[in-house]
Each structure stands twice: as C-alpha cells, then as structure tokens.
gemmi code that builds the backbone of each chain (N, CA, C; Angstrom):
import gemmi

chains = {
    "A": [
        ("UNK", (-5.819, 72.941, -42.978), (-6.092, 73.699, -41.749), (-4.849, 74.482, -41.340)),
        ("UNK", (-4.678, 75.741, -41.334), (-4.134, 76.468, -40.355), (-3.517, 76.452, -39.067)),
        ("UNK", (-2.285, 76.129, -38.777), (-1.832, 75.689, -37.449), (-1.416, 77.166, -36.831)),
        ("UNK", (-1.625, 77.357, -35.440), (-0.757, 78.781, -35.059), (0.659, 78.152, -34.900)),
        ("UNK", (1.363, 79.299, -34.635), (2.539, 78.992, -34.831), (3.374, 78.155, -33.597)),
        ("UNK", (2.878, 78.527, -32.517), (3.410, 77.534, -31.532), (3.113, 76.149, -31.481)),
        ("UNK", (1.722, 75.928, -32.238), (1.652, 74.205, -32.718), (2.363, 73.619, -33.977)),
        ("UNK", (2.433, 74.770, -35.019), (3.024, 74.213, -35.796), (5.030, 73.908, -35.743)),
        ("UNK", (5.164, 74.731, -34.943), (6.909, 74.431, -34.011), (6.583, 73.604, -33.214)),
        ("UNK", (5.946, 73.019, -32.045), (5.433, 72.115, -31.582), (5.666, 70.771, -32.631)),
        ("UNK", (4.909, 71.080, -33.106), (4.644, 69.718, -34.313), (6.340, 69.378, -35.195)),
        ("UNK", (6.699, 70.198, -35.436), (8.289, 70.205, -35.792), (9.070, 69.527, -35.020)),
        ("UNK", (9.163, 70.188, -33.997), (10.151, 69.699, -32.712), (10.151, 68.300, -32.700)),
        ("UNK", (8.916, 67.941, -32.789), (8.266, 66.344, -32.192), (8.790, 65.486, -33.174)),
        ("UNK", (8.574, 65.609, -34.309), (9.289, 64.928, -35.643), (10.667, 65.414, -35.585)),
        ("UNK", (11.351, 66.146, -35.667), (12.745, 65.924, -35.465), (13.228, 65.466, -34.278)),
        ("UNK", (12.642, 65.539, -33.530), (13.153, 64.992, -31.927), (13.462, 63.153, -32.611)),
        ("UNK", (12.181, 62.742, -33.117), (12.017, 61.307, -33.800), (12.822, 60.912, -35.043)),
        ("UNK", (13.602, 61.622, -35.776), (14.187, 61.912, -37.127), (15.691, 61.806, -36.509)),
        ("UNK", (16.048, 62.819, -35.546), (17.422, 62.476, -34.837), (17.645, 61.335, -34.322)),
        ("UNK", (16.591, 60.720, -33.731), (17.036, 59.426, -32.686), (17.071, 58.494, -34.073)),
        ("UNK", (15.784, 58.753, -34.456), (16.247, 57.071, -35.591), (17.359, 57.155, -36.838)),
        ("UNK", (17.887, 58.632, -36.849), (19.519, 58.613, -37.123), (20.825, 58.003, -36.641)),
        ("UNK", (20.263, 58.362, -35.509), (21.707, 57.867, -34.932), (21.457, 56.239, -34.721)),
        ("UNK", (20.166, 55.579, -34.494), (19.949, 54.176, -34.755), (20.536, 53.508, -35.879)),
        ("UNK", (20.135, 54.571, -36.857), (20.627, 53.792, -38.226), (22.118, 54.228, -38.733)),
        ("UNK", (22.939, 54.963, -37.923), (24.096, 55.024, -38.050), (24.810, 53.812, -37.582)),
        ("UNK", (24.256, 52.695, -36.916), (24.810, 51.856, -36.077), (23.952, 50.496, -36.762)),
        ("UNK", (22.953, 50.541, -37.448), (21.705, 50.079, -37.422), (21.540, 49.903, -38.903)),
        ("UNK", (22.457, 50.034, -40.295), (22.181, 50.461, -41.498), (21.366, 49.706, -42.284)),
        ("UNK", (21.232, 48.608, -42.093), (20.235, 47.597, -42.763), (18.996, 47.248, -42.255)),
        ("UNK", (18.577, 48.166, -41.188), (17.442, 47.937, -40.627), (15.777, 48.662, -41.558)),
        ("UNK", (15.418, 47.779, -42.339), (14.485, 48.749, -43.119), (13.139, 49.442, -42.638)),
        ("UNK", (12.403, 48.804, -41.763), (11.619, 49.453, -40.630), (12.133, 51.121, -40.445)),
        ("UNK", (13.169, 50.593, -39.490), (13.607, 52.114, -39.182), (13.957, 52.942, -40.155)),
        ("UNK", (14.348, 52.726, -41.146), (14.849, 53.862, -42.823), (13.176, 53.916, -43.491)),
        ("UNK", (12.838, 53.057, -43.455), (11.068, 53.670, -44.096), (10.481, 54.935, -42.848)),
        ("UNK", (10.704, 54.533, -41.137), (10.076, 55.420, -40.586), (11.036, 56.687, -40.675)),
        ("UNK", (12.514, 57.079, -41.015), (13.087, 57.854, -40.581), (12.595, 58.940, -42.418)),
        ("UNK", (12.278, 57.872, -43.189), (12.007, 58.673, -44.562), (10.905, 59.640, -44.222)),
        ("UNK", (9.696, 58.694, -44.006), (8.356, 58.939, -43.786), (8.603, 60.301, -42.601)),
        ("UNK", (9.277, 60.469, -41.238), (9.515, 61.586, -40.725), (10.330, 62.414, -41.348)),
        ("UNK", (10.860, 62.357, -41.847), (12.147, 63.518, -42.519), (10.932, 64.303, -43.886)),
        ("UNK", (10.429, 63.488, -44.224), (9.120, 64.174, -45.269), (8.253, 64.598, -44.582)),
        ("UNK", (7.670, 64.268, -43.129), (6.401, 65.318, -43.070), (7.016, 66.407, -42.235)),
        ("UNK", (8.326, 66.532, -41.593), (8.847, 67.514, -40.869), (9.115, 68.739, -41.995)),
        ("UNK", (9.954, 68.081, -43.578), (9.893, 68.759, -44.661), (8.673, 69.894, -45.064)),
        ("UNK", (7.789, 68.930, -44.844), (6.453, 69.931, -45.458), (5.791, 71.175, -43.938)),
        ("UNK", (6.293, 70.670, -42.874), (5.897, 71.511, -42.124), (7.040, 73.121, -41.995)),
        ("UNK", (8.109, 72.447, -42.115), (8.910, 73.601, -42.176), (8.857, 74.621, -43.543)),
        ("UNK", (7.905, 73.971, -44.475), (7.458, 74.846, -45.470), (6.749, 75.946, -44.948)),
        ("UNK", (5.500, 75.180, -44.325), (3.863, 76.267, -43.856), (4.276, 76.578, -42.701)),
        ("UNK", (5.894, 76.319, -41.714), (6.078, 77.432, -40.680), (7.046, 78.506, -41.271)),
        ("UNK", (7.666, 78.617, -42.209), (8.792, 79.284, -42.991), (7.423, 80.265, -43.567)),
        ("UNK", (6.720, 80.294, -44.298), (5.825, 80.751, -44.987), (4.803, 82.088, -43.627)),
        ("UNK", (5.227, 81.496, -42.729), (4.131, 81.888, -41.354), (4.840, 82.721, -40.938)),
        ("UNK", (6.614, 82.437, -40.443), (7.286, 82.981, -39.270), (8.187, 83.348, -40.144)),
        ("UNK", (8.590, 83.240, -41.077), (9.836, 83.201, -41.754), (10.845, 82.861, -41.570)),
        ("UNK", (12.374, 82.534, -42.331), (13.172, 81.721, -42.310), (13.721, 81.228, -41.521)),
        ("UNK", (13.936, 79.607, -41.381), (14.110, 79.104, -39.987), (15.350, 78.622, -40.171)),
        ("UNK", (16.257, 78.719, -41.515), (17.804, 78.369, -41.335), (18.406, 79.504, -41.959)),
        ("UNK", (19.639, 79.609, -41.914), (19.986, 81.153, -41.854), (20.559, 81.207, -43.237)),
        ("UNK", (20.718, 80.492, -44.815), (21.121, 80.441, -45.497), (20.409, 79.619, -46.513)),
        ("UNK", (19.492, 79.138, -45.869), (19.065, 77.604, -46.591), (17.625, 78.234, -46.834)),
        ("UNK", (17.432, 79.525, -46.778), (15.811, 79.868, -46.537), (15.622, 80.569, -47.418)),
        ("UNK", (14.756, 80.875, -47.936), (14.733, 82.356, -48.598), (13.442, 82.892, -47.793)),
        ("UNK", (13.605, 84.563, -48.072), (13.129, 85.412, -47.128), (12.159, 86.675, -47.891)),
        ("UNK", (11.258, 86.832, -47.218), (10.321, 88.233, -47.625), (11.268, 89.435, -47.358)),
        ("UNK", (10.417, 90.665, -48.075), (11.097, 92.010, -47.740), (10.598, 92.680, -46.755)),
        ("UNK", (11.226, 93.571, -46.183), (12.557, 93.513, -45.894), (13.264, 92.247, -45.305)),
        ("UNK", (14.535, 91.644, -45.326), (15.526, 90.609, -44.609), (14.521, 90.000, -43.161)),
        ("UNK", (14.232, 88.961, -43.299), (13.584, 88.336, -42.231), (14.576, 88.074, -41.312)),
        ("UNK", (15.531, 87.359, -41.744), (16.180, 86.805, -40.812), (16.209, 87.053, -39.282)),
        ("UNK", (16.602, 88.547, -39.231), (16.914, 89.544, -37.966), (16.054, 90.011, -36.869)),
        ("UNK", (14.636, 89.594, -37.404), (13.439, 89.420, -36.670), (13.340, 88.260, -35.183)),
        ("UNK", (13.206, 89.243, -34.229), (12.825, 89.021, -33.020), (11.311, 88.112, -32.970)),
        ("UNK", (10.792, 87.150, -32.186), (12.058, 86.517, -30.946), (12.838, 85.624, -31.602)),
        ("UNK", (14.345, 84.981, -31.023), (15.015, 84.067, -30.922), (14.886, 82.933, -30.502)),
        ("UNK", (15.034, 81.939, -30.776), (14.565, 80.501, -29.489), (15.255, 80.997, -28.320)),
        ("UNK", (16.174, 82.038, -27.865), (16.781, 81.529, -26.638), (15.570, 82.844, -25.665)),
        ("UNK", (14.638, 82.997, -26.435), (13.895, 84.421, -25.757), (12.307, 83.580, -25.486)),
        ("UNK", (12.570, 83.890, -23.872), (10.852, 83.398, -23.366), (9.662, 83.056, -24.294)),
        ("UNK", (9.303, 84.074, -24.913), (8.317, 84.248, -26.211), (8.785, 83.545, -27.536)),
        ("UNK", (9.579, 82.754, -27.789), (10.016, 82.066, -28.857), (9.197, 80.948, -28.620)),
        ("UNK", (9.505, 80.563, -27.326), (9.259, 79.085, -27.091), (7.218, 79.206, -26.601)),
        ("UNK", (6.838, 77.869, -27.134), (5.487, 77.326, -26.668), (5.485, 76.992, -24.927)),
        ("UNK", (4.423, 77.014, -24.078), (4.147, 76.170, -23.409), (4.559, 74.835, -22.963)),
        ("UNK", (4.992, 74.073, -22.041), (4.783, 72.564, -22.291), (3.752, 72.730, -21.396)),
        ("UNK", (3.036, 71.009, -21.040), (1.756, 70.945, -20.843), (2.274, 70.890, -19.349)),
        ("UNK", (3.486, 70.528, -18.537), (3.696, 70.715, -17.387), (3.351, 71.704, -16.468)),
        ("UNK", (3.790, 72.017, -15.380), (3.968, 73.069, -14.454), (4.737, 73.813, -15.226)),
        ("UNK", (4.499, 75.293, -15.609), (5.341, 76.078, -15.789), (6.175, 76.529, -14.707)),
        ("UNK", (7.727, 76.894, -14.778), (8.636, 76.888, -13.616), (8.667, 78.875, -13.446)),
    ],
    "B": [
        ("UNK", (29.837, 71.227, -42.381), (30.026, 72.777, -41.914), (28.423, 72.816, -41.384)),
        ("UNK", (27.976, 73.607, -40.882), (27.127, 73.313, -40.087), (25.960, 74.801, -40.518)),
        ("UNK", (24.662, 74.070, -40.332), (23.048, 75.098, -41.115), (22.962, 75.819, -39.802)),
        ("UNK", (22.747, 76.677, -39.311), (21.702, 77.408, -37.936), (20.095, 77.082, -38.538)),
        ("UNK", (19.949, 76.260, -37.280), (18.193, 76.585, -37.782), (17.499, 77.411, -36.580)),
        ("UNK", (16.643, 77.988, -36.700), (15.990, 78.922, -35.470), (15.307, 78.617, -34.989)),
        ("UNK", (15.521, 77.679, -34.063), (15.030, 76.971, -33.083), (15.637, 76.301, -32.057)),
        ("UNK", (15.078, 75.563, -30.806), (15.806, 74.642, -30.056), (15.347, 73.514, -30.441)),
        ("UNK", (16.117, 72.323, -29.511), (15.830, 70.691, -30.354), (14.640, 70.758, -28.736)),
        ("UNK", (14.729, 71.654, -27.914), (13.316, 71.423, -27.386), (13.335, 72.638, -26.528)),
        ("UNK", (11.983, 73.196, -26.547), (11.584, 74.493, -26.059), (11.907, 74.673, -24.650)),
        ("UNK", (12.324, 76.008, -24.481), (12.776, 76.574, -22.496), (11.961, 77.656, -22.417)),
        ("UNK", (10.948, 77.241, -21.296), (10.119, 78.884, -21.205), (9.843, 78.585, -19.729)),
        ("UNK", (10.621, 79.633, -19.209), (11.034, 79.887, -17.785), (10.365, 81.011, -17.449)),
        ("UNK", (9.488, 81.537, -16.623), (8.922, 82.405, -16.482), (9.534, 83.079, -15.321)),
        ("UNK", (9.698, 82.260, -14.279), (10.027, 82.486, -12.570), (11.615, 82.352, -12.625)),
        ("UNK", (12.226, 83.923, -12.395), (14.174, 83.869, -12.058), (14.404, 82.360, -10.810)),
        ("UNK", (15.169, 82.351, -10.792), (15.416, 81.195, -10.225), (17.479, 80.946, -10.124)),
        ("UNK", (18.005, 82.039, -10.021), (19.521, 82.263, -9.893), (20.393, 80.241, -9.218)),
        ("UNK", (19.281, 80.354, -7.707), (20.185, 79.524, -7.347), (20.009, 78.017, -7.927)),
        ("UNK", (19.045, 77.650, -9.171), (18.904, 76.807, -9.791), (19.919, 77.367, -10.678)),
        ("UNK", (20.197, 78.231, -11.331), (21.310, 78.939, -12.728), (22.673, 77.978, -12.316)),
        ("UNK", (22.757, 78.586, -10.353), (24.431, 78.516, -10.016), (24.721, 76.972, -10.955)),
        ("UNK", (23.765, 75.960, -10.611), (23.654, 74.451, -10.506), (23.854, 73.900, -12.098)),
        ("UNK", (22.582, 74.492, -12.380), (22.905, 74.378, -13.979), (23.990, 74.568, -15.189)),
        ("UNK", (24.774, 75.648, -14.550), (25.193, 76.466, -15.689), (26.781, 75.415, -15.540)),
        ("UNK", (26.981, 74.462, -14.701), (28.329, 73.310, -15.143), (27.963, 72.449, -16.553)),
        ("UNK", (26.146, 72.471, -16.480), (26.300, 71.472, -17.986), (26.410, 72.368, -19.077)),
        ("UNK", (26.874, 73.446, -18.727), (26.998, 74.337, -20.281), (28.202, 74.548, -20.381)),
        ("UNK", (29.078, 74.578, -19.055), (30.770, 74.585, -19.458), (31.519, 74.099, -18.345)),
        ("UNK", (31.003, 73.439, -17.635), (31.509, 72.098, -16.659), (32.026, 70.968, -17.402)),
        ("UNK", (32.666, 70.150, -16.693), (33.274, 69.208, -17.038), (32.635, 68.016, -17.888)),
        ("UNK", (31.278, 67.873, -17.862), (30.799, 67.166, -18.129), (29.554, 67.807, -19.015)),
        ("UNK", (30.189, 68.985, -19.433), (28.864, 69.786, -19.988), (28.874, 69.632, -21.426)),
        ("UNK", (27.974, 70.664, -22.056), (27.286, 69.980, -23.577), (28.726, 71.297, -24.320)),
        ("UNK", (29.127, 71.957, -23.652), (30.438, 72.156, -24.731), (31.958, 71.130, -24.672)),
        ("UNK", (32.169, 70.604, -23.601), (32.759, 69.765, -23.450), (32.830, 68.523, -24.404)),
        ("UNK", (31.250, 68.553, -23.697), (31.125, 66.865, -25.060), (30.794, 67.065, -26.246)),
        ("UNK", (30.306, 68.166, -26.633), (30.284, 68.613, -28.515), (31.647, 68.865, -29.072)),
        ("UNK", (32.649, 69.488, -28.076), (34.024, 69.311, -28.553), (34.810, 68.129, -28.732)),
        ("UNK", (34.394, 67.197, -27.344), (34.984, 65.923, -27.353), (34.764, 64.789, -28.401)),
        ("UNK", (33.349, 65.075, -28.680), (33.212, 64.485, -29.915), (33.746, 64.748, -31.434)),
        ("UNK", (33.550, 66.283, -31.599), (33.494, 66.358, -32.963), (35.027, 66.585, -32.579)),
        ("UNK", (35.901, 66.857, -31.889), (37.680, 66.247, -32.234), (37.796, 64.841, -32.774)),
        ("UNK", (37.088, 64.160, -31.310), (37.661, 62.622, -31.795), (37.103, 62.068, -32.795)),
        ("UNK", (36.445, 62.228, -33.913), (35.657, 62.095, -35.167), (36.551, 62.266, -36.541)),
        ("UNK", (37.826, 62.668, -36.354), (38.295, 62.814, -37.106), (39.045, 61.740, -37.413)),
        ("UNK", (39.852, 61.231, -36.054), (40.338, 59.832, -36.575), (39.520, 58.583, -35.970)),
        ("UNK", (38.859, 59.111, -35.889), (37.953, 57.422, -35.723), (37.860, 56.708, -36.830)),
        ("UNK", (37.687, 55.458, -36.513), (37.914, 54.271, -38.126), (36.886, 54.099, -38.515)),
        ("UNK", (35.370, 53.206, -38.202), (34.213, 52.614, -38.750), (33.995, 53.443, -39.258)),
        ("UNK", (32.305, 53.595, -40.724), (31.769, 54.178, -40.429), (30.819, 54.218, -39.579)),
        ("UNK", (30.262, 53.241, -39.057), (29.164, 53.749, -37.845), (29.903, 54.493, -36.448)),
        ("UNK", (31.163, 54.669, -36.075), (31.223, 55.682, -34.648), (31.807, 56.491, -35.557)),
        ("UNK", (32.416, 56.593, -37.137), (32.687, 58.144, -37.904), (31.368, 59.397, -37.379)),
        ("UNK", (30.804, 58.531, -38.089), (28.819, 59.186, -38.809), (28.244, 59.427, -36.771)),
        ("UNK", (28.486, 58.168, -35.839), (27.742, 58.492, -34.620), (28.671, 59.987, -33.962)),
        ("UNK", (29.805, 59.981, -33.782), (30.193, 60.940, -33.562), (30.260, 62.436, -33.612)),
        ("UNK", (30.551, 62.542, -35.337), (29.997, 63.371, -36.280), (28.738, 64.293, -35.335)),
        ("UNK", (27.541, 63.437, -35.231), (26.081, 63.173, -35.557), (26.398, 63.810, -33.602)),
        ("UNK", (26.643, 63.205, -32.986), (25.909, 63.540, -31.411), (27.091, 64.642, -31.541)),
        ("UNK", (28.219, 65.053, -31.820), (29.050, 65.986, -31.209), (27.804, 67.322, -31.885)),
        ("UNK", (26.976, 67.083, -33.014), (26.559, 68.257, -33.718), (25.391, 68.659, -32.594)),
        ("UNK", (24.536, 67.260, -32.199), (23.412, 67.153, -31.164), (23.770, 67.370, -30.389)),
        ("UNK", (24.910, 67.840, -29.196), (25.466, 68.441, -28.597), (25.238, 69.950, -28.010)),
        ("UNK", (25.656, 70.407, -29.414), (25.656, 71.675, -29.646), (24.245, 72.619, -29.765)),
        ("UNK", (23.429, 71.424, -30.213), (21.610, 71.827, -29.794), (21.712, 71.755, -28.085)),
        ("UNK", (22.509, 70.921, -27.324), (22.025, 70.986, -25.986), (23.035, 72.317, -25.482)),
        ("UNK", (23.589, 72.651, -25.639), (24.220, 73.283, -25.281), (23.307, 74.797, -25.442)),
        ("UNK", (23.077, 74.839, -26.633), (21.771, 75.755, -26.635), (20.761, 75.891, -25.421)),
        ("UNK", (20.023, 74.603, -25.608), (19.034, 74.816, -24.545), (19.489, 75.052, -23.077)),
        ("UNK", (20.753, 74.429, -22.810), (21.140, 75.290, -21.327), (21.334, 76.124, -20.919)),
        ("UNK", (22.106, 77.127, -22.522), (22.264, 78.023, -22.385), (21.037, 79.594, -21.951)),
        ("UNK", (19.882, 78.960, -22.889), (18.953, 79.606, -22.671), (18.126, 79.125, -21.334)),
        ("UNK", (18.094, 77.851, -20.755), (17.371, 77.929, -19.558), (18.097, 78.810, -18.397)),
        ("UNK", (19.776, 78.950, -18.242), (20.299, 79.310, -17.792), (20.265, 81.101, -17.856)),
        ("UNK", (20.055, 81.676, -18.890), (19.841, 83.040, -19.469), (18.102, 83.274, -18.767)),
        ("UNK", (17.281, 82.201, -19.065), (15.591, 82.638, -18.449), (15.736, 83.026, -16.872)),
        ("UNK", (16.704, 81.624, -16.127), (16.860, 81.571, -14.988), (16.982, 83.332, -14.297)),
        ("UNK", (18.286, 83.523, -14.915), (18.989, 84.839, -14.380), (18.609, 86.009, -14.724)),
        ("UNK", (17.626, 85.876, -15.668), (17.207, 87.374, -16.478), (16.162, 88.509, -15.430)),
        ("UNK", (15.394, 87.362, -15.163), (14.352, 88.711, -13.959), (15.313, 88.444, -12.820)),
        ("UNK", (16.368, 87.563, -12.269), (16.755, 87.806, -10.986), (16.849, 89.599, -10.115)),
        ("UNK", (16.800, 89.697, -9.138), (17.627, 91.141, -8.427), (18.438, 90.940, -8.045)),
        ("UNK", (19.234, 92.011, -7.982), (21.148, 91.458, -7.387), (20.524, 90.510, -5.986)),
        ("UNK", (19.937, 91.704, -5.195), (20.390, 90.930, -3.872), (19.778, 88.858, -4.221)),
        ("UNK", (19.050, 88.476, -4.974), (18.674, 87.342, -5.578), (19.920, 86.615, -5.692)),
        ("UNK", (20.484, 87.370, -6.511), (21.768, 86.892, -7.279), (22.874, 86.182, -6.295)),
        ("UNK", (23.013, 87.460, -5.128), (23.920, 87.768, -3.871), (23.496, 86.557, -3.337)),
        ("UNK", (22.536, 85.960, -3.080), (21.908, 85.228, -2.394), (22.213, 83.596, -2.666)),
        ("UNK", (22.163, 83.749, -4.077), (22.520, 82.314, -4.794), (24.175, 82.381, -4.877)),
        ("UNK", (24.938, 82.533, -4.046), (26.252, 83.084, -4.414), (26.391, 83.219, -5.636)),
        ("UNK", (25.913, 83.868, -6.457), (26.216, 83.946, -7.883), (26.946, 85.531, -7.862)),
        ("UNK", (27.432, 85.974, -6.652), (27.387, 87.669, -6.757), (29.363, 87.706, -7.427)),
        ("UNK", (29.738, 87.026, -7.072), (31.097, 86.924, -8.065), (31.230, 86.716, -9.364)),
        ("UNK", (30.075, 85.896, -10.230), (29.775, 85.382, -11.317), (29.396, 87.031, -12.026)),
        ("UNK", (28.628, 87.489, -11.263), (27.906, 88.940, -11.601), (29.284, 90.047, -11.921)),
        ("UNK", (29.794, 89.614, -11.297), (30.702, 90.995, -11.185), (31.656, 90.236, -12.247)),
        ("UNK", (32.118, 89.736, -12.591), (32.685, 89.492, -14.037), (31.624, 89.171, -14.801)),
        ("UNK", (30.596, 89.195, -15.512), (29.991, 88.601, -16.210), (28.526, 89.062, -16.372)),
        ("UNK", (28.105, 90.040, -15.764), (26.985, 90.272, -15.428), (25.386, 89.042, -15.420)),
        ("UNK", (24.655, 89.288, -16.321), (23.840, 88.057, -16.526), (23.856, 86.954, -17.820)),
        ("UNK", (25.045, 87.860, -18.614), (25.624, 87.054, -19.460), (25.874, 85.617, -19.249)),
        ("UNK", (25.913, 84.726, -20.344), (26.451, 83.410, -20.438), (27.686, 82.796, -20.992)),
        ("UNK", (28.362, 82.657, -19.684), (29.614, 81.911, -19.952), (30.280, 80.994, -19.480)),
        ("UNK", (30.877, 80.104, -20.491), (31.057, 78.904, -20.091), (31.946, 78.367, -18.626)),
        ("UNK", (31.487, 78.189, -16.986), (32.051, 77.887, -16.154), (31.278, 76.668, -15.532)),
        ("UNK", (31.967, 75.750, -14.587), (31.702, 74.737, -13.487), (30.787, 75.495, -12.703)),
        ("UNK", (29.967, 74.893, -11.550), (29.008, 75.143, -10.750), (29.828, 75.569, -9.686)),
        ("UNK", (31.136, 76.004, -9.529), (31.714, 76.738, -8.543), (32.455, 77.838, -9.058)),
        ("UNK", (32.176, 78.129, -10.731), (32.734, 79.191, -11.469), (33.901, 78.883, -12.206)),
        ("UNK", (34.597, 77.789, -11.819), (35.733, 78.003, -12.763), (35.429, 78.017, -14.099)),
        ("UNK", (36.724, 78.929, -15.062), (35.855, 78.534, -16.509), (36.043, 77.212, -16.835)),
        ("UNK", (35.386, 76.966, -18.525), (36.056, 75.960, -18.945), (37.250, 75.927, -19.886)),
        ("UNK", (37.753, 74.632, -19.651), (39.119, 74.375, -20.064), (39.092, 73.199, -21.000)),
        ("UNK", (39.531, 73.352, -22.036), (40.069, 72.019, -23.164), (40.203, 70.279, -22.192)),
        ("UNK", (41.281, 70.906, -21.390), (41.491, 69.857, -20.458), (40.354, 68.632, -19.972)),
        ("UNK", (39.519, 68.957, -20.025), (38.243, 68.385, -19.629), (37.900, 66.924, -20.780)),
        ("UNK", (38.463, 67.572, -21.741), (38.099, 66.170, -23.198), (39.351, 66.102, -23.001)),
        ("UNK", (39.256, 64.627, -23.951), (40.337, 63.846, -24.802), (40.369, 63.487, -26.318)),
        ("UNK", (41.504, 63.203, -26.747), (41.303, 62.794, -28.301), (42.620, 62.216, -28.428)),
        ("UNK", (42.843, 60.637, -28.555), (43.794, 60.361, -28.629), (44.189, 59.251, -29.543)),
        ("UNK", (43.304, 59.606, -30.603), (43.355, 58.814, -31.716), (43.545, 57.375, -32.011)),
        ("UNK", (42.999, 57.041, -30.788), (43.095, 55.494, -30.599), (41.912, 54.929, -30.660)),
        ("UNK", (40.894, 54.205, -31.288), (39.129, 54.540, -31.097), (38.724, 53.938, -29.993)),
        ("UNK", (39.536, 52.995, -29.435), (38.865, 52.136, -27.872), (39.518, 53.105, -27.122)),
        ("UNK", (40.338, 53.972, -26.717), (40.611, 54.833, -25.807), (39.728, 55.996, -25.810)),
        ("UNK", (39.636, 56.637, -26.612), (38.351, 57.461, -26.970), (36.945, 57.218, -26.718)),
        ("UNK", (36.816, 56.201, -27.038), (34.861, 55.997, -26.707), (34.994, 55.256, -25.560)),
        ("UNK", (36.099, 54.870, -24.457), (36.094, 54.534, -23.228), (36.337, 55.931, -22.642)),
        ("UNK", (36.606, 57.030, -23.079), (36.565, 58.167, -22.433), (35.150, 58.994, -22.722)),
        ("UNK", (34.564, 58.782, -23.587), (33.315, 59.192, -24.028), (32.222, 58.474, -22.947)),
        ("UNK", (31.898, 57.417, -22.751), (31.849, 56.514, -21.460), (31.876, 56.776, -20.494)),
        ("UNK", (32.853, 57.173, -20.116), (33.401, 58.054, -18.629), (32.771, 59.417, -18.352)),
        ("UNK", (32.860, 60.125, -19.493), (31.986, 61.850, -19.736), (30.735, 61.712, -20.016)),
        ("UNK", (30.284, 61.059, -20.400), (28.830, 61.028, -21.341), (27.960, 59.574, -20.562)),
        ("UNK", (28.304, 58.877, -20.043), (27.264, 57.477, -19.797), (26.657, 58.040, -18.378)),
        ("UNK", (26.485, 59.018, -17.580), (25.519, 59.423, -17.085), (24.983, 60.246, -17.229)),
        ("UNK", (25.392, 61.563, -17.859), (24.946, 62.679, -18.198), (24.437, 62.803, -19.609)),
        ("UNK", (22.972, 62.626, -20.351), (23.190, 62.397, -21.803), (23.230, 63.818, -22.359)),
    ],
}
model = gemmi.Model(1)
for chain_id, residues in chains.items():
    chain = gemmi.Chain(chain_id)
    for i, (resn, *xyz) in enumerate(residues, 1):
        res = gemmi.Residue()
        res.name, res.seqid = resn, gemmi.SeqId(i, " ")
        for name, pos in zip(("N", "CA", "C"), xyz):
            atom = gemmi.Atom()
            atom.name, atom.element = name, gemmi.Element(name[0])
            atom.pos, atom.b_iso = gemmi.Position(*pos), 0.0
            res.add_atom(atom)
        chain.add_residue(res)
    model.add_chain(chain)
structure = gemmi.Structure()
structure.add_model(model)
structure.setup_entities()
C-alpha cells in the first residue's frame, strides 16, 4: 500500500523517536537482550521505510542518498518550513 | 562526523505568529540552558570521559541535542515569520529586530548572546556529569 508522504514521515519519526531512546538504554544497558532484539527489529523497519520515502520525496541524507535528475537534494520544503512538517493530532497553534 | 538527514526528530507546524511566545523560547536555543549549550557541553566533555557507557551516552545525546536545537530553532523561525513589526514591538522583541531581523540567533530570553561560558569540561568525569546534572536534569 502506498503511504502519502506525511504518513509515511510520520511513520519514520515514530520509529526513530523509539530507535534513539532504546540506544541510549543500551548504551548503559549492553546486555539487555529484549531491548537489542527491539532496537534491531526498529532500526529494520525504519530502514525499509526510508527506502519508499527516499523513492517518494527524495534524498533524506545529504551524502548517504542517491538522487534522481536533476540534483534532488536542493528541493524545497525543508523541515524547518511550515509545509515540511505533518499535522499533529492536537490543537494546531 | 556527522550525516544531515532532512528532517526533524519531531515535526513544528506553527501556523499562528506568536513573537511574544518566540521572546520566551528562543533561551532554549542559545540560553544558558539551551540545546546549543548542551550539544556543546556534551560533545566537549566526551572526549575525555573514561567508560564506555557515558563515552557512547555522551557522544549519543550531545548529537540528540543538536536535533533539538533544530526543532527550536524552527518553532522559533514559525513563531516570528508572519509576525508585524508593531507585533514584534509589542513582544519587546523590537531590539532583537533591529540587529537581527527575523533571523535566528543564538541569545537568552532577555537577548544576550550566547557564550561558551555557559558549559564546562573539565576532564574529570564526576565533575562533568555533576555539571551535566545541574544544566540538563530539568530541562531535557
């Protein structure tokens, strides 16, 4: 299935948000195998999503990507630009 | 050495200017206790730290840091972007304006910039993460 693109960054965010924390757990935490099976298991499906959003939006690290023609990179919006970012389900401010 | 990825570690979509929320905000982006402060404070004192678990934790949050520092930066940029001067004038931000226009730069919530001074690194690892403690255990 086809994600638009603000769910499929959505869906990113959410797994690395979960991928960072149980990093820094297991920086402190190294023999804990629970947490290294869940931090595998997230670090692989965040992997495959940043495939089918790279493929959608194009390159999402600035070296580590490869890119369509012309140079993607330079393509507007930015995360720091209104329209980059999704919705949250809150009050918008 | 560090990847850019194009994104934030969590989305800012500010629709409504909001200056005199900016004035408030814009210390955790280069206030004393802000996310350049503590991405510096960390990734200095990382160098001589001993374990590896506060090497790798250090390392690791001074980099996560630097994602927050992002996102303030940009809530702080949404804040001020539709403001009108007299808005601006209003949030005393009208001194901030006149050096700086709506640009983002790193000052305290009364403007001063920021200064090094603010971290420590003193290569001692219990003096260090008791100063990390002091900067960082209320503000994450």
């Amino acid at each position: 299935m086809m994600m638009n693109k603000h769910l499929l960054l959505k869906r990113i965010l959410e797994l690395d948000f979960v991928a960072v924390d149980l990093q820094l757990y297991l920086n402190t935490h190294p023999g804990d195998k629970e947490a290294l099976y869940k931090f595998n298991l997230t670090v692989t499906q965040a992997q495959m999503l940043r495939q089918e959003y790279e493929k959608m939006c194009g390159p999402l690290c600035s070296y580590r990507s490869p890119s369509g023609y012309p140079w993607q990179w330079i393509n507007n919006p930015w995360p720091w630009d209104y329209q980059f970012n999704y919705k949250l389900t809150g009050k918008e401010l | 050495m560090w990847v850019y990825e194009k994104k934030l570690e969590y989305p800012v979509k500010i629709k409504k200017a909001n200056p005199k929320l900016a004035k408030y905000i814009i210390t955790q982006y280069g206030g004393p206790d802000g996310e350049l402060a503590a991405s510096l404070r960390y990734l200095s004192q990382r160098f001589s730290m001993v374990t590896p678990q506060a090497r790798a934790t250090l390392n690791d949050i001074g980099t996560e840091e630097l994602a927050h520092l992002e996102i303030i930066g940009t809530m702080v940029r949404q804040l001020v972007e539709g403001a009108s001067i007299d808005e601006i004038k209003a949030a005393d931000l009208g001194a901030y304006y006149s050096d700086h226009d709506k640009a983002i730069y790193p000052v305290n919530a009364s403007g001063v910039p920021f200064t090094a001074a603010y971290v420590q690194s003193k290569g001692d690892p219990i003096t260090d993460l008791h100063e990390d403690m002091a900067a960082d255990g209320t503000i994450a």
